[in-house]
C-alpha positions in Angstrom: 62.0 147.8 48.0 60.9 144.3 48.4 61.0 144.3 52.2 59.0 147.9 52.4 56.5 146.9 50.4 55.9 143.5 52.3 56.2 145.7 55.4 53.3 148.1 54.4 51.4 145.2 53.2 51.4 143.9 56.7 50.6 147.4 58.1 47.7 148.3 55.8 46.2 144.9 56.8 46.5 145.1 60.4 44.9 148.8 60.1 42.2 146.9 58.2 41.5 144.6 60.8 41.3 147.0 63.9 44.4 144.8 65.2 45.1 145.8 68.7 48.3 143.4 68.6 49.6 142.3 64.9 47.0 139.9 64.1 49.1 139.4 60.5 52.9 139.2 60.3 55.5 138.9 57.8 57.0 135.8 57.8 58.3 132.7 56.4 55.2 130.0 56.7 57.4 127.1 56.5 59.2 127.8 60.3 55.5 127.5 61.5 55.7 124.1 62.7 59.0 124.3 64.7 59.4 125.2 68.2 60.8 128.2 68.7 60.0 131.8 69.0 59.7 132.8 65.6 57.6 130.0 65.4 55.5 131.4 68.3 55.7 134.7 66.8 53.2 133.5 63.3 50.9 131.2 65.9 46.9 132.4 65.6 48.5 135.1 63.0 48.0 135.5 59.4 51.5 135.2 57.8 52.6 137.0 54.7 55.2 135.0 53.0 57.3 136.2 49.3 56.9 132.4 47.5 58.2 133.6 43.9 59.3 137.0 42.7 58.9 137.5 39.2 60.8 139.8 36.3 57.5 141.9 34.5 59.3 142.8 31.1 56.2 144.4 29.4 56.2 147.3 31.8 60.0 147.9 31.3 61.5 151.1 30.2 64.1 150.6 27.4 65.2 153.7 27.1 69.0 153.1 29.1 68.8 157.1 29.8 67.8 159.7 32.2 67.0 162.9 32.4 67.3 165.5 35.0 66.8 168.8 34.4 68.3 169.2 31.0 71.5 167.3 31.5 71.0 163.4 29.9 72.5 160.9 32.4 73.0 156.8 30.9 71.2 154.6 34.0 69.6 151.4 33.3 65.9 151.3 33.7 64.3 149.9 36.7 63.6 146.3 36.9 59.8 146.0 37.6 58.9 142.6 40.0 55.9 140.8 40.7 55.8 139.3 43.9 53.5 136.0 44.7 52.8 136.6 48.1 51.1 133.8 50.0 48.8 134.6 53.3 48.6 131.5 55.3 46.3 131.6 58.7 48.2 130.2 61.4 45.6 129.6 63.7 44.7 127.1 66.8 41.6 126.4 65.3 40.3 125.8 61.7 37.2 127.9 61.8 39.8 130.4 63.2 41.7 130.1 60.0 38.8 130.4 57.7 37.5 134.1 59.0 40.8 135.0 58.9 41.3 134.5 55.4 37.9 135.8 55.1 39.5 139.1 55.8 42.1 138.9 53.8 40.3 138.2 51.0 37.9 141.6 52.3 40.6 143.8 52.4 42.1 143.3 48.8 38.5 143.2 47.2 38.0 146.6 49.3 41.8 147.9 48.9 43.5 146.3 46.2 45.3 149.2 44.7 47.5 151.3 46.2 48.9 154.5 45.1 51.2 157.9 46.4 48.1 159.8 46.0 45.6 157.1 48.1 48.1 156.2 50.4 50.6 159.0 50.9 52.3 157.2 53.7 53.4 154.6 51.0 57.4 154.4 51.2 59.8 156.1 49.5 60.2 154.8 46.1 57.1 152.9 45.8 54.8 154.2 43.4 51.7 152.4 43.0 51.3 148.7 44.4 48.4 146.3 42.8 47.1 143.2 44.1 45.3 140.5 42.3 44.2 137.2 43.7 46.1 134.7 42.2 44.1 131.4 41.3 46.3 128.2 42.6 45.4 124.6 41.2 45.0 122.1 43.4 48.6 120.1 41.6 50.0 123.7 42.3 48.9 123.8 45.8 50.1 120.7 46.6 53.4 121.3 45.4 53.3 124.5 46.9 52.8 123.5 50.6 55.4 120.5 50.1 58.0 122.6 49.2 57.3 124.7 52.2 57.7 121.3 54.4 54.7 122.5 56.1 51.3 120.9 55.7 48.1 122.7 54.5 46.4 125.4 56.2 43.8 128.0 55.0 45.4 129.9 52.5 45.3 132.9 49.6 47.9 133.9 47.1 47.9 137.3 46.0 50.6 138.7 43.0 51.9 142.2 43.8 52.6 144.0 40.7 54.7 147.0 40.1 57.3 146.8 42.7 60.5 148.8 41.1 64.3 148.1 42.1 66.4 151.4 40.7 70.1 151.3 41.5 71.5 155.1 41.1 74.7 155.8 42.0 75.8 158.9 44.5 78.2 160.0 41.3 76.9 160.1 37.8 78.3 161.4 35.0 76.3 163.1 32.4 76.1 161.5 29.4 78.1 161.6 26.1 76.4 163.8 23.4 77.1 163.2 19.9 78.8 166.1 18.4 78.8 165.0 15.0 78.0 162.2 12.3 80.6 160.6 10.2 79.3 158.8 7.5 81.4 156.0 5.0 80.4 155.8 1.6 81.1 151.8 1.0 78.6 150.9 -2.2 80.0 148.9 -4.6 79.2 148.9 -8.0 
């Protein structure tokens, strides 16, 4: 799910921008500097790179069972992910860089929520997909960009909520029902 929805991302943009070639990519930023053809690939490109992926436990289902139809199957609930995603302009030229994150910023303040009924191209298994723009200290940004090996350029982070991994298995059995109770008197007097 991960990969699709980074992959639509990209898509989405590039409609949004009237792209005639991909003028953003999906990528990892920190390759940038080499010389090679990935690295060719991201040049005078906005590049879309995952930097954390994080566990959202509040919008969790507890409930370890499923229904379908009228027959109770046991499935562990979906894990729910937010995904920091980081959109670096790769460009020649700094002013370049600037109006290209310019439009970034444009398209998630014009589309920053995406759903099955909006978007009904959205890929099987996705849901809904919310962006927010994620605020980034200047400690964090440095950090950020050294661990990438790469150094600065124009850059926005953007957290992706409500991307669900489900694992169901091509055989499920339905679930145990509980025929009856048995209790055990055990007071004490």
């Amino acid at each position: 799910m991960i990969q699709e929805a980074l992959t639509y991302t990209v898509g989405q943009l590039n409609t949004f921008l009237g792209a005639i070639s991909d003028a953003a990519v999906l990528g990892n930023i920190s390759y940038a500097q080499d010389n090679d053809a990935e690295a060719n690939a991201m040049t005078n490109k906005v590049v879309l790179s995952l930097i954390n992926i994080e566990q959202d436990r509040m919008s969790q289902d507890p409930w370890p069972y499923k229904y379908q139809g009228t027959t109770l199957y046991k499935q562990q609930p979906a894990v729910n992910l937010n995904l920091y995603l980081l959109f670096s302009a790769n460009f020649e030229t700094y002013s370049d860089g600037l109006a290209a994150i310019d439009k970034v910023v444009e398209f998630f303040q014009n589309t920053g929520y995406f759903t099955t009924e909006t978007n009904p191209d959205l890929p099987a298994g996705l849901n809904r997909l919310i962006f927010d723009m994620f605020s980034v200290d200047l400690d964090l940004v440095h950090h950020l960009w050294s661990m990438l090996g790469s150094k600065y350029m124009p850059s926005v982070v953007y957290k992706m909520r409500m991307v669900s991994i489900q694992y169901v298995p091509d055989q499920q059995s339905p679930a145990p029902l509980i025929q009856h109770v048995t209790t055990i008197n055990n007071v004490q007097q």
